[in-house]
C-alpha positions in Angstrom: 0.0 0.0 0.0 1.4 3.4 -0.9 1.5 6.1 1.2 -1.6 8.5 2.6 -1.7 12.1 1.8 -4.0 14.5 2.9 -6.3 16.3 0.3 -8.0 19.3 0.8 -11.6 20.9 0.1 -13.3 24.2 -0.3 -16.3 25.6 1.8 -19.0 26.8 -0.9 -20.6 28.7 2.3 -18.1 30.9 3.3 -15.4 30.5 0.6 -12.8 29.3 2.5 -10.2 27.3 0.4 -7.9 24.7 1.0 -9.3 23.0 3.8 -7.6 19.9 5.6 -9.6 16.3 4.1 -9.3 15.1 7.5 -12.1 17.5 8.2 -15.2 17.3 8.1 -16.8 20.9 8.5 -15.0 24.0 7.8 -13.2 25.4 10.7 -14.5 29.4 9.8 -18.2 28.5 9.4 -18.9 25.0 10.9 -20.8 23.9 7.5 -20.3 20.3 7.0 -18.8 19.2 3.6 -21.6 18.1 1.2 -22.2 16.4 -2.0 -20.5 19.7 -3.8 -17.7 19.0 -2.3 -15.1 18.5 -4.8 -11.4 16.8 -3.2 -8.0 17.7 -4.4 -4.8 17.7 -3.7 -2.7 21.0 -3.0 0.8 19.4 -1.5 1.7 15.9 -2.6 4.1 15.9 0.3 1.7 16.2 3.3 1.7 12.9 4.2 -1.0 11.3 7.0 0.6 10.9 10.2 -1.2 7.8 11.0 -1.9 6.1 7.3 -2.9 2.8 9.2 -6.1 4.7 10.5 -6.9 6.4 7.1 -9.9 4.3 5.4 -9.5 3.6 1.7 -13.6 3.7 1.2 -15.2 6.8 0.0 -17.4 8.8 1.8 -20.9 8.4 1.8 -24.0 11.3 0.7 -26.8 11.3 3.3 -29.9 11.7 0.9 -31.6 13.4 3.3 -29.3 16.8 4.3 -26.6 15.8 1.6 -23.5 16.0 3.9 -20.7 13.9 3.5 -19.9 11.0 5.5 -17.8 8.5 6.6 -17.2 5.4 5.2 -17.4 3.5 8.5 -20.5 5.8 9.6 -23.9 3.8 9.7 -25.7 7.3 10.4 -25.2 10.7 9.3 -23.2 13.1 11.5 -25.3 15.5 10.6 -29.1 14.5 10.7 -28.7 11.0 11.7 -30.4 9.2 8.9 -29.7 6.0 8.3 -27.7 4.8 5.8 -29.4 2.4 3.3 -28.4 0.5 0.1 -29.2 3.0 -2.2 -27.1 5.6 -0.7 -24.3 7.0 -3.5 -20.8 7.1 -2.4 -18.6 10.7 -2.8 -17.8 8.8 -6.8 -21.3 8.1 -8.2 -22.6 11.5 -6.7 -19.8 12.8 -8.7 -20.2 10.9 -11.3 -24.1 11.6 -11.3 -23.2 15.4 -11.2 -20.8 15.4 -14.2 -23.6 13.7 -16.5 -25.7 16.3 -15.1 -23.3 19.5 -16.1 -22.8 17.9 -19.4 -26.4 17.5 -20.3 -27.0 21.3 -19.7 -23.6 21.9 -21.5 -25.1 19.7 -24.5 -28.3 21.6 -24.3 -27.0 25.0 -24.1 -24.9 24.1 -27.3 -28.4 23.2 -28.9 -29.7 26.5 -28.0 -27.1 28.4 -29.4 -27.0 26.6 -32.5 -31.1 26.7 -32.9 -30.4 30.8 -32.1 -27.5 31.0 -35.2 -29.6 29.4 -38.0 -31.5 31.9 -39.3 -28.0 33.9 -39.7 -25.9 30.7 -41.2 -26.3 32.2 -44.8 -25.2 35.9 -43.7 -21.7 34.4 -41.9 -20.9 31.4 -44.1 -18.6 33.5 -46.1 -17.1 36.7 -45.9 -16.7 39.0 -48.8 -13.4 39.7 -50.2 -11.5 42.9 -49.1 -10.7 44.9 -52.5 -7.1 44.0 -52.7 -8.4 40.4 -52.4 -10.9 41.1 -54.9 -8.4 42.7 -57.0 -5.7 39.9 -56.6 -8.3 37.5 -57.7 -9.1 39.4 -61.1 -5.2 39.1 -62.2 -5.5 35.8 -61.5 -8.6 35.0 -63.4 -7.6 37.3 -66.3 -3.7 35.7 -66.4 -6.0 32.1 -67.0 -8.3 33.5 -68.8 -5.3 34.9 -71.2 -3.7 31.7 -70.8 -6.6 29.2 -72.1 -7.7 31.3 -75.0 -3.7 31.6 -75.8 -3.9 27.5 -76.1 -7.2 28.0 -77.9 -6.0 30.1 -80.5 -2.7 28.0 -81.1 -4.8 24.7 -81.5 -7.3 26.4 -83.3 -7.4 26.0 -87.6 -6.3 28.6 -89.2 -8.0 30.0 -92.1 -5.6 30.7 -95.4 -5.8 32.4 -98.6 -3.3 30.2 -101.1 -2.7 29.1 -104.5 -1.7 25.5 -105.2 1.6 25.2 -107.0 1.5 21.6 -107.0 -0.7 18.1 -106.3 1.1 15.6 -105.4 0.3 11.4 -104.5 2.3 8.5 -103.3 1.4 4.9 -102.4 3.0 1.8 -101.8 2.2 -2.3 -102.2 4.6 -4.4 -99.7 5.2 -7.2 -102.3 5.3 -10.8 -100.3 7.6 -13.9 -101.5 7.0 -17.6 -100.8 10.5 -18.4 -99.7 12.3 -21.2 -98.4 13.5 -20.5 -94.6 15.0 -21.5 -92.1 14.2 -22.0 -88.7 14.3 -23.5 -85.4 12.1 -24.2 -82.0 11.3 -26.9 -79.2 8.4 -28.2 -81.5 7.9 -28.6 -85.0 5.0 -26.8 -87.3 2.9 -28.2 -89.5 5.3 -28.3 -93.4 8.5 -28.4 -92.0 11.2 -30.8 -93.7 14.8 -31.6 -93.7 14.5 -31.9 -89.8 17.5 -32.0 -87.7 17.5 -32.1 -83.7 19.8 -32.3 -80.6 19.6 -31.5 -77.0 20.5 -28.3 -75.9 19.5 -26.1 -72.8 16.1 -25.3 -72.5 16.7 -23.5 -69.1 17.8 -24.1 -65.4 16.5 -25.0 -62.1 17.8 -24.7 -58.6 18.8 -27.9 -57.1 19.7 -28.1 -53.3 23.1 -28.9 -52.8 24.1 -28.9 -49.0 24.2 -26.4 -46.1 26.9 -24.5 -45.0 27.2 -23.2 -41.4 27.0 -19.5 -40.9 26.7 -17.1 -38.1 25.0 -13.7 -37.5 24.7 -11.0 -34.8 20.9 -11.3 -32.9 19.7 -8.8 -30.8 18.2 -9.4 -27.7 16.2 -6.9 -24.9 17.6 -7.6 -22.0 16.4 -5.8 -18.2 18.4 -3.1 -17.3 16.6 -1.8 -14.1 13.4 0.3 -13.5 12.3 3.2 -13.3 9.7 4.9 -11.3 7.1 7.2 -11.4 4.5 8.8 -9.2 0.6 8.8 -9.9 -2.2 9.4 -7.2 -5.6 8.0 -6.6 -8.4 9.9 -4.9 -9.7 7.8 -2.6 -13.0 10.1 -2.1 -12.9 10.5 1.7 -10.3 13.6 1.9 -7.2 11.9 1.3 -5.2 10.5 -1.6 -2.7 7.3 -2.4 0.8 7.5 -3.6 1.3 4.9 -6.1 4.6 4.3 -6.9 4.7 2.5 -11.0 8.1 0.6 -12.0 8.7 1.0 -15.2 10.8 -1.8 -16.2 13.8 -0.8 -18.7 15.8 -2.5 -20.7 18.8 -2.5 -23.1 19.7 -4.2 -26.2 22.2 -6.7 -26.5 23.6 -9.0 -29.3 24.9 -12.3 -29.5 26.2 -14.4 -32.3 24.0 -17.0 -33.6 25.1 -20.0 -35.7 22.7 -21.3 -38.4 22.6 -23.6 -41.3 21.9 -21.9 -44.7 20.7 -23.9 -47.8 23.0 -23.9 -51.1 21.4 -24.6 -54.3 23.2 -25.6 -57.9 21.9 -24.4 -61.1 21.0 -27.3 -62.9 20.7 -27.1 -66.8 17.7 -28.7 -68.3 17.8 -30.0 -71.7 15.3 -30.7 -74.1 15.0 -31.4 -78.2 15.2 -28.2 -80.3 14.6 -28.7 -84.0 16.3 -27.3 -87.1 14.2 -27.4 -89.9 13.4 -26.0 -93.3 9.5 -24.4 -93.8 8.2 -22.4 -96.6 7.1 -19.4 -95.8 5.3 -15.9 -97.1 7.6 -13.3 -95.9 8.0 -9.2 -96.9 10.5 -8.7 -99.6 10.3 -5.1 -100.1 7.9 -2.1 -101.1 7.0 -0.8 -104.5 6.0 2.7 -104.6 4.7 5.0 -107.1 3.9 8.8 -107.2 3.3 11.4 -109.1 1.6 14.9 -109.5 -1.3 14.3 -111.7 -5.1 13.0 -110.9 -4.4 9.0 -111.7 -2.7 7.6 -108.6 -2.6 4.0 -109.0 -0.9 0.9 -107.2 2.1 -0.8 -108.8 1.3 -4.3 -110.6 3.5 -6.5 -109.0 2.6 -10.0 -110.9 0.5 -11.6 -108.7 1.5 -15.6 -108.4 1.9 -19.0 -106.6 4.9 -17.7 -104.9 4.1 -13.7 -104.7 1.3 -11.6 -103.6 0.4 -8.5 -102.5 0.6 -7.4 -98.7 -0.3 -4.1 -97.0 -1.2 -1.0 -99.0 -0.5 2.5 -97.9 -1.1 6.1 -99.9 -1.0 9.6 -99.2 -1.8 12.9 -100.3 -0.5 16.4 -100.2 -0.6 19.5 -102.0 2.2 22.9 -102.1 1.7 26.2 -102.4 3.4 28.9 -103.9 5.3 29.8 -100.8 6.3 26.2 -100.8 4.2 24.8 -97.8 3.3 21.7 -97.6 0.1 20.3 -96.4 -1.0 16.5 -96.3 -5.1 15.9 -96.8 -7.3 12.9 -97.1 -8.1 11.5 -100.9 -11.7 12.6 -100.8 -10.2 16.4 -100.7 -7.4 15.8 -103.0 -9.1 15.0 -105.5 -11.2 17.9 -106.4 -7.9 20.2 -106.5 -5.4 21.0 -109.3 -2.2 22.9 -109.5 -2.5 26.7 -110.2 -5.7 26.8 -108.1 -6.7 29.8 -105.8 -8.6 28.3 -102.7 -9.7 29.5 -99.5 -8.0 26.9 -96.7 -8.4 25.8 -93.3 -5.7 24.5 -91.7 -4.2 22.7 -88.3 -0.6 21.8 -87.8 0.3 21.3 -91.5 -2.8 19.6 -92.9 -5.3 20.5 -95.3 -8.8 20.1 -93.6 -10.6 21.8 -96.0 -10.8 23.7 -99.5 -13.0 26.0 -100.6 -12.6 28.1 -103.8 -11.4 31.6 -103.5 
């Protein structure tokens, strides 16, 4: 058991402060402490002479007068009343009185919240001050600026011009049937002249033994304690001196001997193939162009072992200032060299032609 100290109270009748807990009315007006009373402790050093005769029970509210009494008492000091089962100790009265408080609190609150409403819109949001309001402008007019900036840049651009030239260009990737050769860990359907041998397909970890190996472990080990003071009201006028160890400890590190697993690459083999396999692969790209209005495709001669693969064209017309500008087939078509047109255009291409 820790040692007794002895609290104090205040007299709500007369105002005295600092009264000794090991009395029961105040010494300037007689009033016995009540269920107000609120214990605390003004000198942790003033220590009970005789701690043995200290109770460690609360005291105990007479419902009738409200005075305070003590733990042992089976009557009131002050009206005599009996004490009973459902008398509160100094705790649940206290207890009983902060639930009280902090219903009115909460209810107060509500009041002055109901009271605000009606003026919530009027102080949500204060109006600027006019070098806020002024700040804000130069901001909105530097984005403003700065978006239609990005607008105009992206925009097309309408263009007076006359078209020195039209020009076209397309391409046929011409395909041969070819003998090739090639290899893998299965064979495809038409392969021929087949040769094979094992060769590494890839590797797996095979355990090979363990090899013993130490490393440095820590380990929190007690150093000592250390203490520290806390204080429990005991509700009757005094308090307890609880003394806490805090156990404390330090780190310490020892070697540690463990076995760690080695593992071998292993090389796996398997069959890989070498064969021969005809195949349609590109050869190459024949392109024509010109600047008149027949674009065509270049006959390759079509047979068993060549064909035709992918097709590409474009289309594009100069000016006079030597611009060029590329444009879809549909457009292109209707346009001819020495041509005055009224353009639109968007990061050198021709999106549309109208004449001038």
């Amino acid at each position: 058991m820790g040692k007794i100290i002895i609290g104090c109270w205040d007299c709500q009748y007369c105002g005295t402060t600092r009264i000794s807990g090991e009395l029961r009315e105040c010494p300037n007006c007689g009033r016995a402490r009540d269920k107000d009373v609120k214990f605390y402790m003004a000198n942790p050093e003033n220590y009970a002479k005789d701690p043995d005769s200290v109770s460690r029970e609360a005291d105990w509210v007479c419902p009738y007068c409200d005075c305070l009494n003590p733990a042992a008492a089976s009557t009131c000091q002050s009206c005599g009343a009996l004490r009973d089962s459902q008398t509160k100790d100094y705790f649940q009265n206290r207890e009983a009185q902060d639930k009280k408080l902090a219903e009115q609190e909460k209810e107060r609150q509500d009041q002055i919240h109901q009271a605000e409403k009606p003026h919530a819109p009027q102080t949500a949001s204060a109006a600027p001050s006019g070098r806020g309001r002024g700040r804000l402008f130069l901001i909105l007019a530097v984005i403003a600026a700065v978006i239609a900036l990005v607008v105009f840049l992206v925009s097309p651009k309408q263009k007076a011009m006359e078209i020195a030239s039209c020009n076209w260009e397309r391409s046929v990737e011409v395909q041969l049937y070819k003998e090739m050769e090639d290899s893998g860990w299965s064979l495809p359907q038409g392969a021929y002249d087949v040769t094979s041998r094992e060769e590494i397909y890839g590797y797996e970890s095979v355990f090979d033994h363990y090899e013993i190996r130490t490393r440095q472990v820590p380990e929190q080990v007690l150093d000592g304690y250390d203490t520290s003071l806390s204080y429990h009201d005991l509700g009757n006028g005094h308090f307890e001196e609880i003394e806490n160890r805090i156990p404390r400890y330090r780190t310490e590190y020892h070697t540690e001997s463990y076995r760690e697993p080695i593992y071998r690459s292993v090389p796996i083999y398997q069959t890989k193939y070498y064969f021969l396999i005809m195949r349609w692969v590109s050869d190459h790209y024949e392109t024509t162009s010109g600047q008149d209005d027949t674009p065509y495709f270049a006959d390759i001669g079509v047979s068993d072992t060549c064909r035709e693969g992918a097709k590409t064209e474009r289309y594009w017309i100069v000016d006079t200032d030597g611009n060029q500008y590329v444009t879809s087939y549909d457009l292109w078509k209707d346009l001819a060299a020495g041509q005055k047109i009224k353009a639109e255009v968007q990061f050198g291409e021709l999106l549309q032609a109208d004449p001038a």
